[in-house]
mmCIF file as gemmi writes it, N, C-alpha and C atoms, coordinates in Angstrom:
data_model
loop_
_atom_site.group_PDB
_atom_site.id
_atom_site.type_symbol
_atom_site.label_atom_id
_atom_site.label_alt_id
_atom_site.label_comp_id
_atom_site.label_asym_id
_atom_site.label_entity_id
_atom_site.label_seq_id
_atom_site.pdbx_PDB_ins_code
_atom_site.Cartn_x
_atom_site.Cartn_y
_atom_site.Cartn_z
_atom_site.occupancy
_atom_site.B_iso_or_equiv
_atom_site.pdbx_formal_charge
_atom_site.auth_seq_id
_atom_site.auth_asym_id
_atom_site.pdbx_PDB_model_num
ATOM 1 N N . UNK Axp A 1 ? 135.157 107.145 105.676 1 0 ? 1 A 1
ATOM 2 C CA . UNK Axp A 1 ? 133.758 107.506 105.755 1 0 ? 1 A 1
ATOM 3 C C . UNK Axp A 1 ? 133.091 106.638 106.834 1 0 ? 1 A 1
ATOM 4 N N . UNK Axp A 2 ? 132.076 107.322 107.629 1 0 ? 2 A 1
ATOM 5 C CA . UNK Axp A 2 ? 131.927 106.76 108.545 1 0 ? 2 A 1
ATOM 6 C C . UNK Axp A 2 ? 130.653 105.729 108.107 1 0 ? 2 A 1
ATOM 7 N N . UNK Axp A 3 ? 130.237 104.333 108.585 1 0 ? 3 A 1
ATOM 8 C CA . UNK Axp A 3 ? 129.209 103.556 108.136 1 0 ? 3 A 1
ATOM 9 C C . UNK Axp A 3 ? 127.787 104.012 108.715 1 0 ? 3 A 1
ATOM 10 N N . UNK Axp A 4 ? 126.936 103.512 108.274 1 0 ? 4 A 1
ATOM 11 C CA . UNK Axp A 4 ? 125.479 103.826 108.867 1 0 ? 4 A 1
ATOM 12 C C . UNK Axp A 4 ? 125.174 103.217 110.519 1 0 ? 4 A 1
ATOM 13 N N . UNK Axp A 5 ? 125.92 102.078 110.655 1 0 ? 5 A 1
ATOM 14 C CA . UNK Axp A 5 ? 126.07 101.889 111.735 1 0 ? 5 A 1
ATOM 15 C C . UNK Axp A 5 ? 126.561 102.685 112.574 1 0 ? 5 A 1
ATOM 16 N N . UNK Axp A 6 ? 128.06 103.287 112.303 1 0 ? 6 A 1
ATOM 17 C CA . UNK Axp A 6 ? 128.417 104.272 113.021 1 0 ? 6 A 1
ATOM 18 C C . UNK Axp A 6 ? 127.976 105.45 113.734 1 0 ? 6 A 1
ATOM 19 N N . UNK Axp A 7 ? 127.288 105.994 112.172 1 0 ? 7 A 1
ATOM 20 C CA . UNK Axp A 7 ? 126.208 107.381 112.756 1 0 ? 7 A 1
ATOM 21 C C . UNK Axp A 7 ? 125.42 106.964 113.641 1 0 ? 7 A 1
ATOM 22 N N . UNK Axp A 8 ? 124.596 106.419 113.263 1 0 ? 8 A 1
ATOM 23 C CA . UNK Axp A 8 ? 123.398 105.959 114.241 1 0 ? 8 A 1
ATOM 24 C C . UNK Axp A 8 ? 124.092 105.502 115.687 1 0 ? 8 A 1
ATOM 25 N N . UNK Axp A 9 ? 125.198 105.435 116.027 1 0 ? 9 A 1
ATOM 26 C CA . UNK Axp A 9 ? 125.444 104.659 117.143 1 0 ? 9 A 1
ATOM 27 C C . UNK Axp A 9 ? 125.839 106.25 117.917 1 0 ? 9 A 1
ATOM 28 N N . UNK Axp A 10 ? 126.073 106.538 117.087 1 0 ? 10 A 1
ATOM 29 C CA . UNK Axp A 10 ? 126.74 108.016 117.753 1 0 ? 10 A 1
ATOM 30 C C . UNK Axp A 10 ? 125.87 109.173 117.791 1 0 ? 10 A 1
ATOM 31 N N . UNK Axp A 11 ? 124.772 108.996 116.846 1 0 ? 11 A 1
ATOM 32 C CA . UNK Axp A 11 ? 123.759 109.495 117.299 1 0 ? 11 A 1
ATOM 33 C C . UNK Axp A 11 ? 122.726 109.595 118.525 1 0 ? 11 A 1
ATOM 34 N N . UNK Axp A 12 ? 122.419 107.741 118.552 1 0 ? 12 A 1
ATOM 35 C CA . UNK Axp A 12 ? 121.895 107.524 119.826 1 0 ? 12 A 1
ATOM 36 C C . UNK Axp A 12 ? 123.13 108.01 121.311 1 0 ? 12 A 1
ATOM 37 N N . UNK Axp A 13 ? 124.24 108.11 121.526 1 0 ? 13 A 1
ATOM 38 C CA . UNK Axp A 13 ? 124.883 108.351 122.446 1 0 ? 13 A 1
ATOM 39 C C . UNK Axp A 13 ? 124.678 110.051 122.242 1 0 ? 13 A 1
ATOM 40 N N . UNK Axp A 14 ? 124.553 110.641 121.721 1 0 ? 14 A 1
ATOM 41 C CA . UNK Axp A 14 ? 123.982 112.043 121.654 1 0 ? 14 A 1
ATOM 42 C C . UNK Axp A 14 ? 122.873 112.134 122.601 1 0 ? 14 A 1
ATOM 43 N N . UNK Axp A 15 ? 121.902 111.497 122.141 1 0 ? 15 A 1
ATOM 44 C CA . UNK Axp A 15 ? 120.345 111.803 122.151 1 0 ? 15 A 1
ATOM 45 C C . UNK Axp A 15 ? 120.263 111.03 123.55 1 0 ? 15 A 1
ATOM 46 N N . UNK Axp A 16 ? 120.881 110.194 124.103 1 0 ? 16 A 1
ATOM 47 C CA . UNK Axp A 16 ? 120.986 109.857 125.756 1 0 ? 16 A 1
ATOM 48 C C . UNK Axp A 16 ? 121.592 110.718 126.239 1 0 ? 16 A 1
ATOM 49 N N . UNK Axp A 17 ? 122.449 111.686 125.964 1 0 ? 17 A 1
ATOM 50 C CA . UNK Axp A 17 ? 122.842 112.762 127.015 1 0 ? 17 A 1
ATOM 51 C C . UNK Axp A 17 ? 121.917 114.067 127.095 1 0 ? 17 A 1
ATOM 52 N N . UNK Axp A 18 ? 120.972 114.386 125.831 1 0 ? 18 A 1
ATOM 53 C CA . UNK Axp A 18 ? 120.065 115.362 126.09 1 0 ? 18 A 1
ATOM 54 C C . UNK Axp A 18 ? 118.781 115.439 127.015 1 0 ? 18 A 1
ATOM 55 N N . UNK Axp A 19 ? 119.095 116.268 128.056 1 0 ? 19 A 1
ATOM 56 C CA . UNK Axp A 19 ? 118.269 116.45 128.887 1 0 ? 19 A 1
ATOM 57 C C . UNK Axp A 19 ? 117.104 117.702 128.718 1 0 ? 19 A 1
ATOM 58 N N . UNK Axp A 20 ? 117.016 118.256 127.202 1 0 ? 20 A 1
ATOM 59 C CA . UNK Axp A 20 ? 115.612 118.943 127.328 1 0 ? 20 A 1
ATOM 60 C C . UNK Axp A 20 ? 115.261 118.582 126.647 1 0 ? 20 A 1
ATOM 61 N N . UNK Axp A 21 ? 113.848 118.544 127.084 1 0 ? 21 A 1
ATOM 62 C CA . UNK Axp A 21 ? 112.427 117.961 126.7 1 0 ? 21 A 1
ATOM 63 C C . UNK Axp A 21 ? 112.172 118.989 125.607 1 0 ? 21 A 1
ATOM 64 N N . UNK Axp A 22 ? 112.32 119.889 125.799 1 0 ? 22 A 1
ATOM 65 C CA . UNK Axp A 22 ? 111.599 120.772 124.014 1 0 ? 22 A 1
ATOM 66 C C . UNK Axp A 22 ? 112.656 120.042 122.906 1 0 ? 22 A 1
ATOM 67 N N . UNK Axp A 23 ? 114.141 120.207 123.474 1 0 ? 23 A 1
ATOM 68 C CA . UNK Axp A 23 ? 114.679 119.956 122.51 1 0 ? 23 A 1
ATOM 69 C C . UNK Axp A 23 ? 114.287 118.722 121.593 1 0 ? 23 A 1
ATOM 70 N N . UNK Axp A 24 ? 113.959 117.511 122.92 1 0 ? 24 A 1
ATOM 71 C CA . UNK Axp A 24 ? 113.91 116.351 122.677 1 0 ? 24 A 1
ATOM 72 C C . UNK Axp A 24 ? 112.61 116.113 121.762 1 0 ? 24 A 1
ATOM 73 N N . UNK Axp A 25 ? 111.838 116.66 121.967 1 0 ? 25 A 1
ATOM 74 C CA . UNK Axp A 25 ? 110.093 116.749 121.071 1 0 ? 25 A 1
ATOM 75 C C . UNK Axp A 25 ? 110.594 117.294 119.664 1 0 ? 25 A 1
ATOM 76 N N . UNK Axp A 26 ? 111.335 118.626 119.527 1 0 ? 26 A 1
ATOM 77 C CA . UNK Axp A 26 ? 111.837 118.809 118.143 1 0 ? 26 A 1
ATOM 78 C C . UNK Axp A 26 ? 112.834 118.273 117.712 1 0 ? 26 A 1
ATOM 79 N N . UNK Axp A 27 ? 113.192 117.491 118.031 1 0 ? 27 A 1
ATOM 80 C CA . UNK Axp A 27 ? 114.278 116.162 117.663 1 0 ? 27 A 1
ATOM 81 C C . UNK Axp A 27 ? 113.231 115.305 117.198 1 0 ? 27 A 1
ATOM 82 N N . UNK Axp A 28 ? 112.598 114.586 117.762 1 0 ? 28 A 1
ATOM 83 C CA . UNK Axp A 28 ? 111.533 113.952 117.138 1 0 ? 28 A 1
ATOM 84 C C . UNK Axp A 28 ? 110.447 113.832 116.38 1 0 ? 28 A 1
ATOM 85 N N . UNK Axp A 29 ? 110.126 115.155 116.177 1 0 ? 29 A 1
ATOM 86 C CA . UNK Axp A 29 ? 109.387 115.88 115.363 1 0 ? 29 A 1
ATOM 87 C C . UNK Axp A 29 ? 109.646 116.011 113.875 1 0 ? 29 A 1
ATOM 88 N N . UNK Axp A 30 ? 111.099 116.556 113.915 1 0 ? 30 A 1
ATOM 89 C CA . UNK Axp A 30 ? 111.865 116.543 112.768 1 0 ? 30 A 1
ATOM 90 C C . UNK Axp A 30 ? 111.608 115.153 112.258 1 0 ? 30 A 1
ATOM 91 N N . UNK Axp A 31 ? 112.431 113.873 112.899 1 0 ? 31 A 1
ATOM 92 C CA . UNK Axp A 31 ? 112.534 112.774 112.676 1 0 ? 31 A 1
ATOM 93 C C . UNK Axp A 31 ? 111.449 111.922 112.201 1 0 ? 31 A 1
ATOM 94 N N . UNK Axp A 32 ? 110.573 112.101 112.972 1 0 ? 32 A 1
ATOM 95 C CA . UNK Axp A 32 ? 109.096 111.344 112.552 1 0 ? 32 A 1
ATOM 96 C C . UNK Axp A 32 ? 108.667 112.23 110.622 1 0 ? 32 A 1
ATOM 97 N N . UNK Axp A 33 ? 108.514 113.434 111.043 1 0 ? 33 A 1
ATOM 98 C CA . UNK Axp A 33 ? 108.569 113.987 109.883 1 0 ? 33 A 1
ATOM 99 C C . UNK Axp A 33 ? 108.865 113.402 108.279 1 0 ? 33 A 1
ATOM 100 N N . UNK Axp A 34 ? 110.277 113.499 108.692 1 0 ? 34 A 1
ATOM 101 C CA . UNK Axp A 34 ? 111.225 112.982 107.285 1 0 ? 34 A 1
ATOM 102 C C . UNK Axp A 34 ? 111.066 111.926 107.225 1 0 ? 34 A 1
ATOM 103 N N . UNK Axp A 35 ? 110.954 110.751 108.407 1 0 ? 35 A 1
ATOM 104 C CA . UNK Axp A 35 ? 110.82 109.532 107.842 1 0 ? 35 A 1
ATOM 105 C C . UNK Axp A 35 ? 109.05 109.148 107.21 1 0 ? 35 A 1
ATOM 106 N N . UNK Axp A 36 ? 108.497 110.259 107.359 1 0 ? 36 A 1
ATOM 107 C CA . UNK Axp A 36 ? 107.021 109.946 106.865 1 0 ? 36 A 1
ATOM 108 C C . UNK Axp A 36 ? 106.841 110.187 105.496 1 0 ? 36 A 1
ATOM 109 N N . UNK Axp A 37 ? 107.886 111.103 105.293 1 0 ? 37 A 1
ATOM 110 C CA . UNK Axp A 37 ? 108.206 111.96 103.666 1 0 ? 37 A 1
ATOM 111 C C . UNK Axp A 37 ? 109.072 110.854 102.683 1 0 ? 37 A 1
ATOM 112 N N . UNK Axp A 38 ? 108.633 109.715 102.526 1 0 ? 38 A 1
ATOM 113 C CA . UNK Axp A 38 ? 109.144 109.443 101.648 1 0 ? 38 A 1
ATOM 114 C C . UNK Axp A 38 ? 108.64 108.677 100.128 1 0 ? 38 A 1
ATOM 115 N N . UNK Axp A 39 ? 108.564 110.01 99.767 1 0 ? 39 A 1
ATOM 116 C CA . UNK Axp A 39 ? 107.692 110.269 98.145 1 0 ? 39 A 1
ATOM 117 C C . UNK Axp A 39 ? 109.215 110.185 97.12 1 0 ? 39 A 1
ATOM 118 N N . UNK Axp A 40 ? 108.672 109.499 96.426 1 0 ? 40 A 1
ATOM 119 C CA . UNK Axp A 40 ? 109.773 109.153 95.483 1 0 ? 40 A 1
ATOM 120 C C . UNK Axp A 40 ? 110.348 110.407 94.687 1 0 ? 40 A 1
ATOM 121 N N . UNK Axp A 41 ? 111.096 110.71 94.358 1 0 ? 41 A 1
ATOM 122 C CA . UNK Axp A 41 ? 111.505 112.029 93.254 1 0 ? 41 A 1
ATOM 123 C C . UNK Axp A 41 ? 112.006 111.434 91.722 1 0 ? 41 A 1
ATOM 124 N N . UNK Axp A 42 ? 111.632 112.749 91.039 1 0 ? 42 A 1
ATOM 125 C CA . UNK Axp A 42 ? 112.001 112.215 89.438 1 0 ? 42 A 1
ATOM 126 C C . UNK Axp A 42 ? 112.929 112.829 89.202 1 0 ? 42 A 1
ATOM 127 N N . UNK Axp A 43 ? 113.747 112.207 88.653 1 0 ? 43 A 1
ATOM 128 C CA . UNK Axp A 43 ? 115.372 112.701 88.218 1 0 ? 43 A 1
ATOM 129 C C . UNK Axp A 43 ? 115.413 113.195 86.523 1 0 ? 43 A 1
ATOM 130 N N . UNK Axp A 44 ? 115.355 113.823 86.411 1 0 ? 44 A 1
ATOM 131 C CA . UNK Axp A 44 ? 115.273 114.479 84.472 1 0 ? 44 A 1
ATOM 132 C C . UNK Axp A 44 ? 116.518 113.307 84.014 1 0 ? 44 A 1
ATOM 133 N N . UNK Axp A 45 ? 116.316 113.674 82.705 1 0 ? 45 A 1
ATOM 134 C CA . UNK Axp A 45 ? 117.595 112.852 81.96 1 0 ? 45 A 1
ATOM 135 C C . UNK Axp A 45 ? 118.956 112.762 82.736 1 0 ? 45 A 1
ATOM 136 N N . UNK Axp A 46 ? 118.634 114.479 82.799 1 0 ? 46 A 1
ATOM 137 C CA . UNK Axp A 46 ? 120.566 115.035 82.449 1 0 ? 46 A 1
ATOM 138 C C . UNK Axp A 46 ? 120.903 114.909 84.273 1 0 ? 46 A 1
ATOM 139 N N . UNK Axp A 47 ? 119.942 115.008 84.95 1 0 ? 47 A 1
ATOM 140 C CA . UNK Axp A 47 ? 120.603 114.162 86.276 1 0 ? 47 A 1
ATOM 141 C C . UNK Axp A 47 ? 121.146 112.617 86.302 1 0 ? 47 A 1
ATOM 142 N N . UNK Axp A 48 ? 120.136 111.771 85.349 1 0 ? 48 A 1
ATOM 143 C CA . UNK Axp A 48 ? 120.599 110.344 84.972 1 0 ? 48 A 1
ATOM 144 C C . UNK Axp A 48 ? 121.594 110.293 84.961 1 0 ? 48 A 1
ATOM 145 N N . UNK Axp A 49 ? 122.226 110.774 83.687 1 0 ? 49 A 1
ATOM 146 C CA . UNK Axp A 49 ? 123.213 110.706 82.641 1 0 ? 49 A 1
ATOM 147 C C . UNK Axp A 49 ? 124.139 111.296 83.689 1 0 ? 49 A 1
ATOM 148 N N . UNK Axp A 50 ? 124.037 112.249 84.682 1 0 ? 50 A 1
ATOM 149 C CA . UNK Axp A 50 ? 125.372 112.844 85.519 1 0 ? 50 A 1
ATOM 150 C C . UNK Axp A 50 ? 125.43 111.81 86.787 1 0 ? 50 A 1
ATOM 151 N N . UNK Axp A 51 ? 124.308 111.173 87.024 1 0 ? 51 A 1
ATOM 152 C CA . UNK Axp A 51 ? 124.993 109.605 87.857 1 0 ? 51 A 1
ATOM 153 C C . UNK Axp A 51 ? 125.684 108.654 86.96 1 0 ? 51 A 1
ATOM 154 N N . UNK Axp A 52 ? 125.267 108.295 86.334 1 0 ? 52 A 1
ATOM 155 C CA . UNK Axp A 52 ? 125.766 107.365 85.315 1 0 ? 52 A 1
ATOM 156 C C . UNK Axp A 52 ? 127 107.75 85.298 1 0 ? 52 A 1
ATOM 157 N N . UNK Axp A 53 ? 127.882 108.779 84.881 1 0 ? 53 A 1
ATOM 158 C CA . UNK Axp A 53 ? 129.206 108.941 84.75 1 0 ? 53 A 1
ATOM 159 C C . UNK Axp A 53 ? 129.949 109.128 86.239 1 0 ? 53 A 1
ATOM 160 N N . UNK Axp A 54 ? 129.187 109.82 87.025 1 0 ? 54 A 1
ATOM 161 C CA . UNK Axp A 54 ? 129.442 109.418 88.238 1 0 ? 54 A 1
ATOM 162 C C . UNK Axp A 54 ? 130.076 108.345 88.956 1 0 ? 54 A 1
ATOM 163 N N . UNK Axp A 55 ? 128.895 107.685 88.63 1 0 ? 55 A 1
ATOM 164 C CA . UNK Axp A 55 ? 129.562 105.556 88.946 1 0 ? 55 A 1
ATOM 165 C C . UNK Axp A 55 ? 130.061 105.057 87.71 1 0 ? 55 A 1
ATOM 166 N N . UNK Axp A 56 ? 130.724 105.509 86.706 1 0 ? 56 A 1
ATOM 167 C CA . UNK Axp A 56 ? 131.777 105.376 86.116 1 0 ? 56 A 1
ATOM 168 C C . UNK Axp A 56 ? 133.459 106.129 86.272 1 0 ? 56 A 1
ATOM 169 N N . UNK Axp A 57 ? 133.14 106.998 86.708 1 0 ? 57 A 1
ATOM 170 C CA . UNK Axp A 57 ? 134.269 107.955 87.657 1 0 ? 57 A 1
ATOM 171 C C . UNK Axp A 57 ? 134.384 107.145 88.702 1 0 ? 57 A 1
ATOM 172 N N . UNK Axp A 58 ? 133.824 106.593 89.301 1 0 ? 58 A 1
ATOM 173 C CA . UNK Axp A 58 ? 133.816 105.985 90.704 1 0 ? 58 A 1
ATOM 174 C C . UNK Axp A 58 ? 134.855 104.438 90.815 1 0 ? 58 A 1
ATOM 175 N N . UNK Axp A 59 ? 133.989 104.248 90.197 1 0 ? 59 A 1
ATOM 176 C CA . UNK Axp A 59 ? 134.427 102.436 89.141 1 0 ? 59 A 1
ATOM 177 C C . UNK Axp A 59 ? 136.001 102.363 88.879 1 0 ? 59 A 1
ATOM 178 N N . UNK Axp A 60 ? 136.267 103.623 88.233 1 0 ? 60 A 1
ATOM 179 C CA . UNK Axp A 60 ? 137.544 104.078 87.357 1 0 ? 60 A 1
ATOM 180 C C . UNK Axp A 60 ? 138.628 104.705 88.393 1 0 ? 60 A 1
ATOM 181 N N . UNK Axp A 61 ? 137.899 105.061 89.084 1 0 ? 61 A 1
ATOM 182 C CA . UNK Axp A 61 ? 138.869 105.539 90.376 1 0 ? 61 A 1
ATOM 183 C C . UNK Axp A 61 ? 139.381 106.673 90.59 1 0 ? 61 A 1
């Protein structure tokens, strides 16, 4: 799996080879966007309870 470092590094080497400007504005657009969106979400029980075993599946291997 690739690390967060990774993406992002390979992202930015993307985004230096794009040479249009629309593209480049809705690239950023998007981006500014989502990173402005960040409203917490509520998880019901039974999503809990299906992480929870999750990172016990995980744990367990």
């Amino acid at each position: 799996m690739a690390t967060v470092d990774n993406i992002r590094n390979g992202l930015i080497d993307k985004i230096l080879s794009i040479k249009n400007k629309d593209f480049l504005q809705a690239l950023d657009n998007l981006i500014t966007s989502s990173s402005s969106s960040s409203e917490l979400v509520e998880l019901t029980n039974e999503q809990k309870v299906m992480l929870e075993i999750s990172e016990e599946d995980i744990k367990n291997g």
